[in-house]
PyMOL Python script that loads the backbone (N, CA, C, O; Angstrom):
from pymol import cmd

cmd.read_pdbstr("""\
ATOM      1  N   UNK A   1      -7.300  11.558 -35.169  1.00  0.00           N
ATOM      2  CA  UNK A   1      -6.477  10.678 -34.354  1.00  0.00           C
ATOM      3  C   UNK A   1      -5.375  11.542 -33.725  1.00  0.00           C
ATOM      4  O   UNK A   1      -4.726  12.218 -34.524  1.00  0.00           O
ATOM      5  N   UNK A   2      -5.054  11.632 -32.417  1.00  0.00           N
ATOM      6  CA  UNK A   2      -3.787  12.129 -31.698  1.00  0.00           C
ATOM      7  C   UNK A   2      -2.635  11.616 -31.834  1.00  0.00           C
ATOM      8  O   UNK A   2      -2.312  10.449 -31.611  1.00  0.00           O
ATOM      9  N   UNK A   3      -1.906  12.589 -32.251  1.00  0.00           N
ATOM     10  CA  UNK A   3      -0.613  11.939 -32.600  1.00  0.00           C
ATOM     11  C   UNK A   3       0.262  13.345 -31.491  1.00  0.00           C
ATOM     12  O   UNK A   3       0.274  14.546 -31.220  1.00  0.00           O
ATOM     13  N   UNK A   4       0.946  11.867 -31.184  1.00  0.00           N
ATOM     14  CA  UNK A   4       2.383  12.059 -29.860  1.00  0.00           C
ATOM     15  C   UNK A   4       3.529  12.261 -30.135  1.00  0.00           C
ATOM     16  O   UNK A   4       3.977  11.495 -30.988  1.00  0.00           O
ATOM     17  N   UNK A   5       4.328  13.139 -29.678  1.00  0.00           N
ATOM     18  CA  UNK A   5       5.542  13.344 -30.061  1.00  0.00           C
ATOM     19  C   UNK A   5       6.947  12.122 -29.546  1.00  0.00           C
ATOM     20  O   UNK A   5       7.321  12.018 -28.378  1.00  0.00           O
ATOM     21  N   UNK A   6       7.196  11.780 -30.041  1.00  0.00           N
ATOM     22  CA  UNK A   6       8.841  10.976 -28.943  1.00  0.00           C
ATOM     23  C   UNK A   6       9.771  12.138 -28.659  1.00  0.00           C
ATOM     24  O   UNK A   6      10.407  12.860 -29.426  1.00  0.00           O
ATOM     25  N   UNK A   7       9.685  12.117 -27.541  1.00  0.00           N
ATOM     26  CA  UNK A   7      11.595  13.171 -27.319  1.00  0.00           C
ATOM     27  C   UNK A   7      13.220  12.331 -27.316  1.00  0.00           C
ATOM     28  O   UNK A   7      13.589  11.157 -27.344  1.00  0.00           O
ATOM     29  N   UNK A   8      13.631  13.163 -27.285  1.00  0.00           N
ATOM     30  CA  UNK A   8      15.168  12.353 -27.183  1.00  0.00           C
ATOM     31  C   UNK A   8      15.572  11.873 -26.620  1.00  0.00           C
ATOM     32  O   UNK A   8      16.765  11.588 -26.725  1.00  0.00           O
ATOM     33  N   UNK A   9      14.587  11.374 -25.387  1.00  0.00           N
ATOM     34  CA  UNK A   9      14.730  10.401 -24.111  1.00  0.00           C
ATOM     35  C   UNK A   9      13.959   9.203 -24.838  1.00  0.00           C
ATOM     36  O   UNK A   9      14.117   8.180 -24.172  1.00  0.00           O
ATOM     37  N   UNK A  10      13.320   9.020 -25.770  1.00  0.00           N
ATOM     38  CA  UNK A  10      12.563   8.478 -25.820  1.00  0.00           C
ATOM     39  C   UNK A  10      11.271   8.448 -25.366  1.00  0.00           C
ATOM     40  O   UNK A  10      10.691   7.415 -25.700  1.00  0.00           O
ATOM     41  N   UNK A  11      10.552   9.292 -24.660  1.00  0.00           N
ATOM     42  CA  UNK A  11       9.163   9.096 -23.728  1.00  0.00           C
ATOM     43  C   UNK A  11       8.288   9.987 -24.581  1.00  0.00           C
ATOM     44  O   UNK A  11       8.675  10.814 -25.406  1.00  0.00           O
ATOM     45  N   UNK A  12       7.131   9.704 -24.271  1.00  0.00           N
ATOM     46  CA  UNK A  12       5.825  10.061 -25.158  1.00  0.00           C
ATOM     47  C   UNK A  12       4.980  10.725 -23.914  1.00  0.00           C
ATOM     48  O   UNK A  12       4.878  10.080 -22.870  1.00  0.00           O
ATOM     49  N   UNK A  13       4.376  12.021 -24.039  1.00  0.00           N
ATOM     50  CA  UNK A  13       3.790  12.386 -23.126  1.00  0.00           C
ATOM     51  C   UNK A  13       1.968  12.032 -23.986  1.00  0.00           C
ATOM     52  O   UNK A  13       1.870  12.342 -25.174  1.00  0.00           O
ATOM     53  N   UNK A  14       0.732  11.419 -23.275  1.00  0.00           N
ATOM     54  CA  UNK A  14       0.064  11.307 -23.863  1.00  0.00           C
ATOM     55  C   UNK A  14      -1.003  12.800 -23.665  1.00  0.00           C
ATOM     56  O   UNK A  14      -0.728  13.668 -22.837  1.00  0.00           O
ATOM     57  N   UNK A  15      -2.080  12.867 -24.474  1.00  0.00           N
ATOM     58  CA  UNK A  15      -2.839  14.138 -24.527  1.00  0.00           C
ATOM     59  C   UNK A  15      -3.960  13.849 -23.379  1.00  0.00           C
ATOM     60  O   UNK A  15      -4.360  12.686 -23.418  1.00  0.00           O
ATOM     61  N   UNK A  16      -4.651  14.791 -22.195  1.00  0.00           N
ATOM     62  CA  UNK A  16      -5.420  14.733 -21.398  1.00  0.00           C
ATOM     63  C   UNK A  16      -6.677  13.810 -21.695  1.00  0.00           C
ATOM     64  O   UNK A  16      -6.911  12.814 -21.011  1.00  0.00           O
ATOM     65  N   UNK A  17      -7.512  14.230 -22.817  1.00  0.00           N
ATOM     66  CA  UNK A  17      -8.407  13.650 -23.500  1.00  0.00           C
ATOM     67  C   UNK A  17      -7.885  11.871 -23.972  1.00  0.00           C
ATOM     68  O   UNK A  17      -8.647  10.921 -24.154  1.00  0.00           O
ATOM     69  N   UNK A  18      -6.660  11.877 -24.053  1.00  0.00           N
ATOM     70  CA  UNK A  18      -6.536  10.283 -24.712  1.00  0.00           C
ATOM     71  C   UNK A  18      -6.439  10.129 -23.484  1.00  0.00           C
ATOM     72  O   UNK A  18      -5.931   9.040 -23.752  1.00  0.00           O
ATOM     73  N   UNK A  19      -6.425  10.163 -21.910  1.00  0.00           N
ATOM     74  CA  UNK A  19      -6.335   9.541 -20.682  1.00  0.00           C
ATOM     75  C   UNK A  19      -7.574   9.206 -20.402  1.00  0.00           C
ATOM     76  O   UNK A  19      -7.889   8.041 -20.157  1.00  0.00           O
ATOM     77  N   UNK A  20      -8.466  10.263 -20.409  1.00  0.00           N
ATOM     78  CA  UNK A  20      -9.396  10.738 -20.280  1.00  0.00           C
ATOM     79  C   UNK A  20     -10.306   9.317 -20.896  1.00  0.00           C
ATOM     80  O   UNK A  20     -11.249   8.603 -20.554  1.00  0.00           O
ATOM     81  N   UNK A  21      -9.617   9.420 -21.689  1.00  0.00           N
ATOM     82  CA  UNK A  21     -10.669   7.928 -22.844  1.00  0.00           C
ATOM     83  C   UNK A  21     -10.068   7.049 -22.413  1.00  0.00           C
ATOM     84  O   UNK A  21     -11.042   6.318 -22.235  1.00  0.00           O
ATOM     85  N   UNK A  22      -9.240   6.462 -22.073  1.00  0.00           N
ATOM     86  CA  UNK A  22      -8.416   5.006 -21.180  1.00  0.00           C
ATOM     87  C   UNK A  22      -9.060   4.858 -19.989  1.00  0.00           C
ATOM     88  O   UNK A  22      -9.268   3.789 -19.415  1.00  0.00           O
ATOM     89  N   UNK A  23      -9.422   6.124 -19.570  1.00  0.00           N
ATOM     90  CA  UNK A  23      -9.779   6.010 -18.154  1.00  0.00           C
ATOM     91  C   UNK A  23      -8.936   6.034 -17.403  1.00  0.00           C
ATOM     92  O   UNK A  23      -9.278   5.320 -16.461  1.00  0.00           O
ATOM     93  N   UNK A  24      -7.642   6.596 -17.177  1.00  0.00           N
ATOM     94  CA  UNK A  24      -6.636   6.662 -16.919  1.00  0.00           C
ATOM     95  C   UNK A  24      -5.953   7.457 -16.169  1.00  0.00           C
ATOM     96  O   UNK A  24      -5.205   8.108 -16.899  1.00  0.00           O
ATOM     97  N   UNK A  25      -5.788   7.821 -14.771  1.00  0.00           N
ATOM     98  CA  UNK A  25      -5.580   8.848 -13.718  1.00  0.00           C
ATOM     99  C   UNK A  25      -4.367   9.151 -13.030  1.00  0.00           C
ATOM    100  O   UNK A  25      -4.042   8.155 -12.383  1.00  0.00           O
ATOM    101  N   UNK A  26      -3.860   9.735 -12.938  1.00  0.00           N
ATOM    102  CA  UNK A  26      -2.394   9.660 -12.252  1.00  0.00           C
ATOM    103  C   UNK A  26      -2.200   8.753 -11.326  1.00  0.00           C
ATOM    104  O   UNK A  26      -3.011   8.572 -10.418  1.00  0.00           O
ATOM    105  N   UNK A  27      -0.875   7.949 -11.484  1.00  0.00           N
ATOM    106  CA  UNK A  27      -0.733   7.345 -10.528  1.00  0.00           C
ATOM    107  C   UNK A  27      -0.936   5.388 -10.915  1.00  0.00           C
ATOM    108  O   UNK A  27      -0.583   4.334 -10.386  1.00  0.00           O
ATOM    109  N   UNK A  28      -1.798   5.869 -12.276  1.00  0.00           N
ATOM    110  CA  UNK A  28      -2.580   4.282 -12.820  1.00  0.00           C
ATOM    111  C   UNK A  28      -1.441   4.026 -13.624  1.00  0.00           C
ATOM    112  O   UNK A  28      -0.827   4.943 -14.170  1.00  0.00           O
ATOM    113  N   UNK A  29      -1.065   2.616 -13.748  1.00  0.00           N
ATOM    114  CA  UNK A  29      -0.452   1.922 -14.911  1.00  0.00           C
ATOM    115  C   UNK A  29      -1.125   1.371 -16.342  1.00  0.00           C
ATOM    116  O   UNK A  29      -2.213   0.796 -16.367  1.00  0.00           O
ATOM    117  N   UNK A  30      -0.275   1.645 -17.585  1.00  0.00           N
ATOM    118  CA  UNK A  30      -0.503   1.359 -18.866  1.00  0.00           C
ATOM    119  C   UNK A  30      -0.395  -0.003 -18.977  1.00  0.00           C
ATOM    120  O   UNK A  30       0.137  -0.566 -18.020  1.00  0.00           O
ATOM    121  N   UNK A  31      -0.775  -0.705 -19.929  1.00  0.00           N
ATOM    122  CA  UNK A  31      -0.481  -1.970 -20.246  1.00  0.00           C
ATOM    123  C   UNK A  31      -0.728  -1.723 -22.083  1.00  0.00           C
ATOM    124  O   UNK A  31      -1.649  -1.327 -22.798  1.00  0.00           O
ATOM    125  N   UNK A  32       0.797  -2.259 -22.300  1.00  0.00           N
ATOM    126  CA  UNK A  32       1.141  -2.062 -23.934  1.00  0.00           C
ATOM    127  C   UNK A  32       0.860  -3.540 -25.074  1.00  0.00           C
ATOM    128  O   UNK A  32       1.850  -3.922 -25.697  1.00  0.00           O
ATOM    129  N   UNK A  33       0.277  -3.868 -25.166  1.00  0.00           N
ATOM    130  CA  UNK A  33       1.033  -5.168 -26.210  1.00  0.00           C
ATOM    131  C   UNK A  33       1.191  -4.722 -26.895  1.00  0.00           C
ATOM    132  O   UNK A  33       0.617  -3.676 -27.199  1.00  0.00           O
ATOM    133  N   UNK A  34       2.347  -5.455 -27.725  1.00  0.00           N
ATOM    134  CA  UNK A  34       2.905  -5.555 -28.908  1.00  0.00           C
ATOM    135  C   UNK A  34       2.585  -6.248 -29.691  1.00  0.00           C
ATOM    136  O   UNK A  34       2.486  -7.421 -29.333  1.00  0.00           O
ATOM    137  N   UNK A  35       2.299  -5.962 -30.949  1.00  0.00           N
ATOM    138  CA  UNK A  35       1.634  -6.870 -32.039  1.00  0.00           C
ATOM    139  C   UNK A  35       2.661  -6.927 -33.368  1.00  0.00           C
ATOM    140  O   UNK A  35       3.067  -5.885 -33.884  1.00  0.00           O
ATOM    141  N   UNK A  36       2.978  -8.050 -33.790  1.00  0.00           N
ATOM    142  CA  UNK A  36       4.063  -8.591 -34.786  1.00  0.00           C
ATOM    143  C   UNK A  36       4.135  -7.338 -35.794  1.00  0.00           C
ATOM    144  O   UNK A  36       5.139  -6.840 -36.304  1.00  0.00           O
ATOM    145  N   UNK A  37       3.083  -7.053 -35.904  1.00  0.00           N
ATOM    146  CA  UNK A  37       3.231  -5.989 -38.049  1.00  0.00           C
ATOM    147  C   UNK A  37       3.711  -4.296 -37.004  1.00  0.00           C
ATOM    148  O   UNK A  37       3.624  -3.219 -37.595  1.00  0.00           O
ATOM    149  N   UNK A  38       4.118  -4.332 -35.691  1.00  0.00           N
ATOM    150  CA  UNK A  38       4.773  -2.802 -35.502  1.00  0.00           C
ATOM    151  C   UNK A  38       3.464  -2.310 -35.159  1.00  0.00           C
ATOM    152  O   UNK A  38       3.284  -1.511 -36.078  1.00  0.00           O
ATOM    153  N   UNK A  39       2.820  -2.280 -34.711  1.00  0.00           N
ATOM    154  CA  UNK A  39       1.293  -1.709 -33.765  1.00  0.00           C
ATOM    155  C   UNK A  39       1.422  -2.356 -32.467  1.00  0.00           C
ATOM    156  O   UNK A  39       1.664  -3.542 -32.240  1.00  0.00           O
ATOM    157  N   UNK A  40       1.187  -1.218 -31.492  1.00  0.00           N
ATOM    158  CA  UNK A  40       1.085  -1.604 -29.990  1.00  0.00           C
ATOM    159  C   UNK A  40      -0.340  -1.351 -29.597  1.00  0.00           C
ATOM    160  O   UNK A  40      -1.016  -0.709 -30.401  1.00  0.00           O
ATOM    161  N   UNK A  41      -0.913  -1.767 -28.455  1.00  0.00           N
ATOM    162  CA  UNK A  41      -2.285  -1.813 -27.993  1.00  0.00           C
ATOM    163  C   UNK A  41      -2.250  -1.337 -26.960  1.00  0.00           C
ATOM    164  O   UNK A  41      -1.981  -2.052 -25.995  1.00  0.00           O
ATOM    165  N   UNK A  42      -2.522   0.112 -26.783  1.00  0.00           N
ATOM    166  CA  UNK A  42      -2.294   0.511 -24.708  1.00  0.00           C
ATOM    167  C   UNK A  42      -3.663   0.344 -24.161  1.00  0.00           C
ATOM    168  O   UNK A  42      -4.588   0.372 -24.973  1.00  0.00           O
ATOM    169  N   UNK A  43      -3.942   0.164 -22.835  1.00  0.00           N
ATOM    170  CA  UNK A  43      -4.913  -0.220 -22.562  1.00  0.00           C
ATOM    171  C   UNK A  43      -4.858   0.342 -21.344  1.00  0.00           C
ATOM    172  O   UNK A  43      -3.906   1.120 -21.396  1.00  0.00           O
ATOM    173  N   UNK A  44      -5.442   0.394 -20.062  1.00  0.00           N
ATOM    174  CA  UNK A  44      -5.425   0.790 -18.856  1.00  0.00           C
ATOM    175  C   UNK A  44      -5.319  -0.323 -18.221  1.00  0.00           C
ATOM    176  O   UNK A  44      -6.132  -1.130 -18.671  1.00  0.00           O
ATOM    177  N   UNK A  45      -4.366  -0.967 -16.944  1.00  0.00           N
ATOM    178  CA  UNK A  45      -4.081  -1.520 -16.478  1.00  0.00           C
ATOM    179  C   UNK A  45      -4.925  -2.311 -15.210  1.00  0.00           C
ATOM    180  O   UNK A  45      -4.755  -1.973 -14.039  1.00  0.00           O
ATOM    181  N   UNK A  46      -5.505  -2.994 -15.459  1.00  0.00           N
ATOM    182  CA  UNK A  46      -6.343  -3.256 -14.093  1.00  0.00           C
ATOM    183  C   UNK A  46      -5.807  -4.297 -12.867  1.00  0.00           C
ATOM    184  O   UNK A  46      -5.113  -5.247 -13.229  1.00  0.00           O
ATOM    185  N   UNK A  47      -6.026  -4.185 -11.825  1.00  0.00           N
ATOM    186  CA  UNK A  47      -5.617  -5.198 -11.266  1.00  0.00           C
ATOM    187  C   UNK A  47      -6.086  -6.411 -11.380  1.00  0.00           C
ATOM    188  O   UNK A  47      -7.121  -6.459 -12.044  1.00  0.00           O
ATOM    189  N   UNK A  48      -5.670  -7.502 -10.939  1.00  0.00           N
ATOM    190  CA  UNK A  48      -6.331  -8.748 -11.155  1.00  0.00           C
ATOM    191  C   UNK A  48      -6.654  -8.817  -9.557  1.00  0.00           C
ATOM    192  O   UNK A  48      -6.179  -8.332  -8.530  1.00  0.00           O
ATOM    193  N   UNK A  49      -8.061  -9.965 -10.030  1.00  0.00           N
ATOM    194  CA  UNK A  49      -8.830 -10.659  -8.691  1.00  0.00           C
ATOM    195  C   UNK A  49      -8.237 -11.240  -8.066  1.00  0.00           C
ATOM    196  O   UNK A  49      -7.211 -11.485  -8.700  1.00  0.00           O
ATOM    197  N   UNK A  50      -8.180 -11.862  -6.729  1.00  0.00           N
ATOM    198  CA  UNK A  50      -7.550 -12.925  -6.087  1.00  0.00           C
ATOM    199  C   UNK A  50      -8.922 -13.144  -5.516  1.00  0.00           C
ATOM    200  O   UNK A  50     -10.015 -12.579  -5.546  1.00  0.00           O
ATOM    201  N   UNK A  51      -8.339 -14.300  -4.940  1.00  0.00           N
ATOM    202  CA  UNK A  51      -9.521 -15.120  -4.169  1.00  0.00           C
ATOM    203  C   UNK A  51      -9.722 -14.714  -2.919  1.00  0.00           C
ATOM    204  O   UNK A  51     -10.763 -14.767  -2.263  1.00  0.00           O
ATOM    205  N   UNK A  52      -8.228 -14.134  -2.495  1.00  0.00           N
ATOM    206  CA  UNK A  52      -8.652 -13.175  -0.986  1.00  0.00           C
ATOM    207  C   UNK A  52      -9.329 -11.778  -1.146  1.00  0.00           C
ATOM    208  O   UNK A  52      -9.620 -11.270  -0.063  1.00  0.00           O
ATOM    209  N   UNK A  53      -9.642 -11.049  -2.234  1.00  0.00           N
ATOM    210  CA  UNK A  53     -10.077 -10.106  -2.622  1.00  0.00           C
ATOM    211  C   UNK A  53     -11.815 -10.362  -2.665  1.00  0.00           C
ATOM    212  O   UNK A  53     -12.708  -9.556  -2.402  1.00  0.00           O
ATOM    213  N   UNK A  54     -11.902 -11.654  -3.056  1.00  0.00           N
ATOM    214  CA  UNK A  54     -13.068 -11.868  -3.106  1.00  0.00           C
ATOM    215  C   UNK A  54     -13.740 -12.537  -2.148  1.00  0.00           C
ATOM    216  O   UNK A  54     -14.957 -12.351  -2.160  1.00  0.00           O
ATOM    217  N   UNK A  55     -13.185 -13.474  -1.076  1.00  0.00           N
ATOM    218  CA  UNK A  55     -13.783 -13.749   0.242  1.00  0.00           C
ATOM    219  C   UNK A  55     -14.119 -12.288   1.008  1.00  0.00           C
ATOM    220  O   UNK A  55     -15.038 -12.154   1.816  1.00  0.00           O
ATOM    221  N   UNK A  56     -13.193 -11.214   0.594  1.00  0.00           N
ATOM    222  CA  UNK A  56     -13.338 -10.145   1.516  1.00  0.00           C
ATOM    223  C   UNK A  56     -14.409  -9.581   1.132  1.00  0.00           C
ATOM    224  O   UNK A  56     -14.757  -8.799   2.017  1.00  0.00           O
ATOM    225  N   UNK A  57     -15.461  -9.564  -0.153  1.00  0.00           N
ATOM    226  CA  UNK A  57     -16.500  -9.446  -0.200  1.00  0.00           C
ATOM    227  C   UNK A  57     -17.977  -9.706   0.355  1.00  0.00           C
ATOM    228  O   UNK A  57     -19.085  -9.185   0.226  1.00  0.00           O
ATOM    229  N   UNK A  58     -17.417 -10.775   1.033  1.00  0.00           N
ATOM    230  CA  UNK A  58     -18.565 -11.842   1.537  1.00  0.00           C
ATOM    231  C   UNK A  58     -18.744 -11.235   3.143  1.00  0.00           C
ATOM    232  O   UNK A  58     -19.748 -11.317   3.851  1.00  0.00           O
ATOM    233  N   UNK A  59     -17.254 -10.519   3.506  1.00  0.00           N
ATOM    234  CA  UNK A  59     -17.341 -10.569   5.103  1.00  0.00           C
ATOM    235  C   UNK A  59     -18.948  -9.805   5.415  1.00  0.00           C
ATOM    236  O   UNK A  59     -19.571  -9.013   4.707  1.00  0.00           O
ATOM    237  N   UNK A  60     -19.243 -10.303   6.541  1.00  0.00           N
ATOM    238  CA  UNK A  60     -20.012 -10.079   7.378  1.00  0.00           C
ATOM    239  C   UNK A  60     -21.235 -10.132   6.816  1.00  0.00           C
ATOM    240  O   UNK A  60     -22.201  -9.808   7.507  1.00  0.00           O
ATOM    241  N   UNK A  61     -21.441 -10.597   5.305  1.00  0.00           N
ATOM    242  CA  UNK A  61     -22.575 -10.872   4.907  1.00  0.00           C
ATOM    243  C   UNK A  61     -23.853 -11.621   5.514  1.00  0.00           C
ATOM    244  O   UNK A  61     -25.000 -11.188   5.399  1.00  0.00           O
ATOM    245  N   UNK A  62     -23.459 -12.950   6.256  1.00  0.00           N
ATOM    246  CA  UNK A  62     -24.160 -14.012   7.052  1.00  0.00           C
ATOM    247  C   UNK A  62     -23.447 -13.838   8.301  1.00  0.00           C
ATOM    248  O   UNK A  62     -22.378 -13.235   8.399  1.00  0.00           O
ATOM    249  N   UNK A  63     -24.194 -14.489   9.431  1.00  0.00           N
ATOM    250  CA  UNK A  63     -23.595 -15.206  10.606  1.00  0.00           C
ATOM    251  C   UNK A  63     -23.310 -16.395  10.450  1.00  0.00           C
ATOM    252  O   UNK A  63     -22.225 -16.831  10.837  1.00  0.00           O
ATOM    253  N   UNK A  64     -24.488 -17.381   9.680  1.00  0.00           N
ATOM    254  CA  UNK A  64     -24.131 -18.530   9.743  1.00  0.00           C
ATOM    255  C   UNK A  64     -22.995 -18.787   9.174  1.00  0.00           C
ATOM    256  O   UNK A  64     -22.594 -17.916   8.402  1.00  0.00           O
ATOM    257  N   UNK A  65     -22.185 -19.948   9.349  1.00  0.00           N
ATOM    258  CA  UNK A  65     -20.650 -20.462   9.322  1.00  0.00           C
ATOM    259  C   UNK A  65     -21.363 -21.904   8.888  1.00  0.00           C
ATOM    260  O   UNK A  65     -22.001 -22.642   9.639  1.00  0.00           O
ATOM    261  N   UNK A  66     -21.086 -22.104   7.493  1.00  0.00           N
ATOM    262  CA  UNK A  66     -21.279 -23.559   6.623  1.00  0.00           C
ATOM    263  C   UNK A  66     -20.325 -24.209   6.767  1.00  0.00           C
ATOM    264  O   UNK A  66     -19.155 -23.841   6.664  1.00  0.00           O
ATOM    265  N   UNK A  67     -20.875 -25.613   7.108  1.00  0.00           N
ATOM    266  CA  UNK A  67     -19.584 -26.848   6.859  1.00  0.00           C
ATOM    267  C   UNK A  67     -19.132 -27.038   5.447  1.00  0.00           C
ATOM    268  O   UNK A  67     -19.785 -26.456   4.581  1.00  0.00           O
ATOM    269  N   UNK A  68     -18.298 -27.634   5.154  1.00  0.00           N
ATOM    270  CA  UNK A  68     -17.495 -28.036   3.522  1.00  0.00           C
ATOM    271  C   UNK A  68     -18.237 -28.755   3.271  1.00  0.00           C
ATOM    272  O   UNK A  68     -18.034 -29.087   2.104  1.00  0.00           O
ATOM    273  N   UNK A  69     -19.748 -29.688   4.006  1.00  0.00           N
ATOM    274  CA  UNK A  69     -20.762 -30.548   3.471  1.00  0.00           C
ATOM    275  C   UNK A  69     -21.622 -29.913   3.074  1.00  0.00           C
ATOM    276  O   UNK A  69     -22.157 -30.293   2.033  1.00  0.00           O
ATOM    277  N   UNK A  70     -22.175 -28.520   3.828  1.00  0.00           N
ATOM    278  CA  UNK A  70     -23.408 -27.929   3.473  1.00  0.00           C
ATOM    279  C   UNK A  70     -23.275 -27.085   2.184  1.00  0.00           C
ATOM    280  O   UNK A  70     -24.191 -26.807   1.409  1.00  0.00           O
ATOM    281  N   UNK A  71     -21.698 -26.650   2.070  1.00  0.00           N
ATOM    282  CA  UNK A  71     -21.532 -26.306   0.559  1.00  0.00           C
ATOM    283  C   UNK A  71     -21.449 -27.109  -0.665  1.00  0.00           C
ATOM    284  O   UNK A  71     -21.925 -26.902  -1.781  1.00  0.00           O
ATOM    285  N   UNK A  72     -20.680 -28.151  -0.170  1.00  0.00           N
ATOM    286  CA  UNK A  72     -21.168 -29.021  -1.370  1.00  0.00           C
ATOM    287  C   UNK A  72     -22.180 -29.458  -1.644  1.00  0.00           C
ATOM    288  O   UNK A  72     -22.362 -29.772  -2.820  1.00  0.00           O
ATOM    289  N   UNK A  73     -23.109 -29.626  -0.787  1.00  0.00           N
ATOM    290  CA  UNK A  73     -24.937 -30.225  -0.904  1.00  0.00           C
ATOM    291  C   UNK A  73     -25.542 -28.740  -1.472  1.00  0.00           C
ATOM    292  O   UNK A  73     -26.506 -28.862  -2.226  1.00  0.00           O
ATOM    293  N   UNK A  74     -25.247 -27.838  -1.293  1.00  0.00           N
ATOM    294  CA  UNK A  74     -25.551 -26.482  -1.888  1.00  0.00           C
ATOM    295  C   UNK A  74     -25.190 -26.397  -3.402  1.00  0.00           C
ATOM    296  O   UNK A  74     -26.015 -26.033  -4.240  1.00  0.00           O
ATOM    297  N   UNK A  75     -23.778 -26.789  -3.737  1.00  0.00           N
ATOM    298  CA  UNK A  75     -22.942 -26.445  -4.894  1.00  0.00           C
ATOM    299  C   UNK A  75     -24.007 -27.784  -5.886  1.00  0.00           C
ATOM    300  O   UNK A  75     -24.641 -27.521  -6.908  1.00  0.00           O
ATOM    301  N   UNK A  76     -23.949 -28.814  -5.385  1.00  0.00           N
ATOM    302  CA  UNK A  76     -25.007 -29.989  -6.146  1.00  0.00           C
ATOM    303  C   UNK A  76     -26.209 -29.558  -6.262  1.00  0.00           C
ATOM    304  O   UNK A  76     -26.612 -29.765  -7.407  1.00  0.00           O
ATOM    305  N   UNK A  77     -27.005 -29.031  -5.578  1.00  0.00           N
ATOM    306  CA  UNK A  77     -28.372 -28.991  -5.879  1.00  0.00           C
ATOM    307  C   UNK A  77     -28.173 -27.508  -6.994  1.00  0.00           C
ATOM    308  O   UNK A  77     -28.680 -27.237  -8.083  1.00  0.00           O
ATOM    309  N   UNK A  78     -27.482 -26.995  -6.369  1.00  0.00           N
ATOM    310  CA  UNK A  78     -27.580 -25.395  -7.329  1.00  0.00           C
ATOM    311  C   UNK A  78     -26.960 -26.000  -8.868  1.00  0.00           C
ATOM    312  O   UNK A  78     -27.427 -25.214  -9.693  1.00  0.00           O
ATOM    313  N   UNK A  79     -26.549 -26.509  -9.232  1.00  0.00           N
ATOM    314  CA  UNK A  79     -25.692 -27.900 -10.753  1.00  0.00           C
ATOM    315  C   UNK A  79     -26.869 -27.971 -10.895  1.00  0.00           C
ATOM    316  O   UNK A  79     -27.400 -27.132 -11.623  1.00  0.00           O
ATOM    317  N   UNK A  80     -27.981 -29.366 -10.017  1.00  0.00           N
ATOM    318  CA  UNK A  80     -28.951 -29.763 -10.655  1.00  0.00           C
ATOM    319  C   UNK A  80     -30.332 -28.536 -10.542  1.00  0.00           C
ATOM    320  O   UNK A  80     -31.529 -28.809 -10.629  1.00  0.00           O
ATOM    321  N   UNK A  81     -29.886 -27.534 -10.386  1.00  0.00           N
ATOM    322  CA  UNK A  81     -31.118 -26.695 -10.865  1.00  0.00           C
ATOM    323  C   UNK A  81     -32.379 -26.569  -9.758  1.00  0.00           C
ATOM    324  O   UNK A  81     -33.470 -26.085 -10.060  1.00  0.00           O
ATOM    325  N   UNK A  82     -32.084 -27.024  -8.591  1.00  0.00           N
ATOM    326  CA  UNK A  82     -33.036 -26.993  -7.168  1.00  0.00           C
ATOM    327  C   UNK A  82     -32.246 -26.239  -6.449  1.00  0.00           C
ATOM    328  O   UNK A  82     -31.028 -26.215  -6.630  1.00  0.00           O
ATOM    329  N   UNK A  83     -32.843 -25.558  -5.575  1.00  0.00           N
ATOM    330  CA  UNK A  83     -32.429 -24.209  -4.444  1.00  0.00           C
ATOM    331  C   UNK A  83     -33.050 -24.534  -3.481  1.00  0.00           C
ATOM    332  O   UNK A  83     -33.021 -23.841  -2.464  1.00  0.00           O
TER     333      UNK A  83
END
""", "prot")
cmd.dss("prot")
cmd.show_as("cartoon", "prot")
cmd.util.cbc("prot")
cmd.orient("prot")
């Protein structure tokens, strides 16, 4: 197990290899929890989805342009298991 030094600033420099295993690249943010018994959990920080992140997936996929009816008659039949 790697063990980190604290300096007198307080800051912890971590070892290449423990980045390396986070997946973790300059420039990326940590994400710490804290857990009640004095153990923290670092993790690599990911961004979260938005919904504009994910329409921007779709661009230019189709031409056709669906009404809010043809999706819902889509969204129902795809529920009851017909395509």
């Amino acid at each position: 197990m790697p063990k980190l030094t604290v300096t007198t600033r307080g800051q912890v420099t971590f070892r290449k290899e423990v980045l390396q295993h986070l997946g973790i690249k300059p420039g990326d943010k940590i994400d710490l929890d804290l857990l009640p018994d004095g153990r923290g959990v670092i993790k690599a920080a990911r961004p979260a989805g938005s919904i504009a992140g994910f329409v921007g997936l779709l661009t230019g996929r189709t031409r056709k342009v669906a009404s809010i009816e043809e999706i819902n008659e889509a969204a129902t039949q795809a529920w009851a298991g017909r395509e």
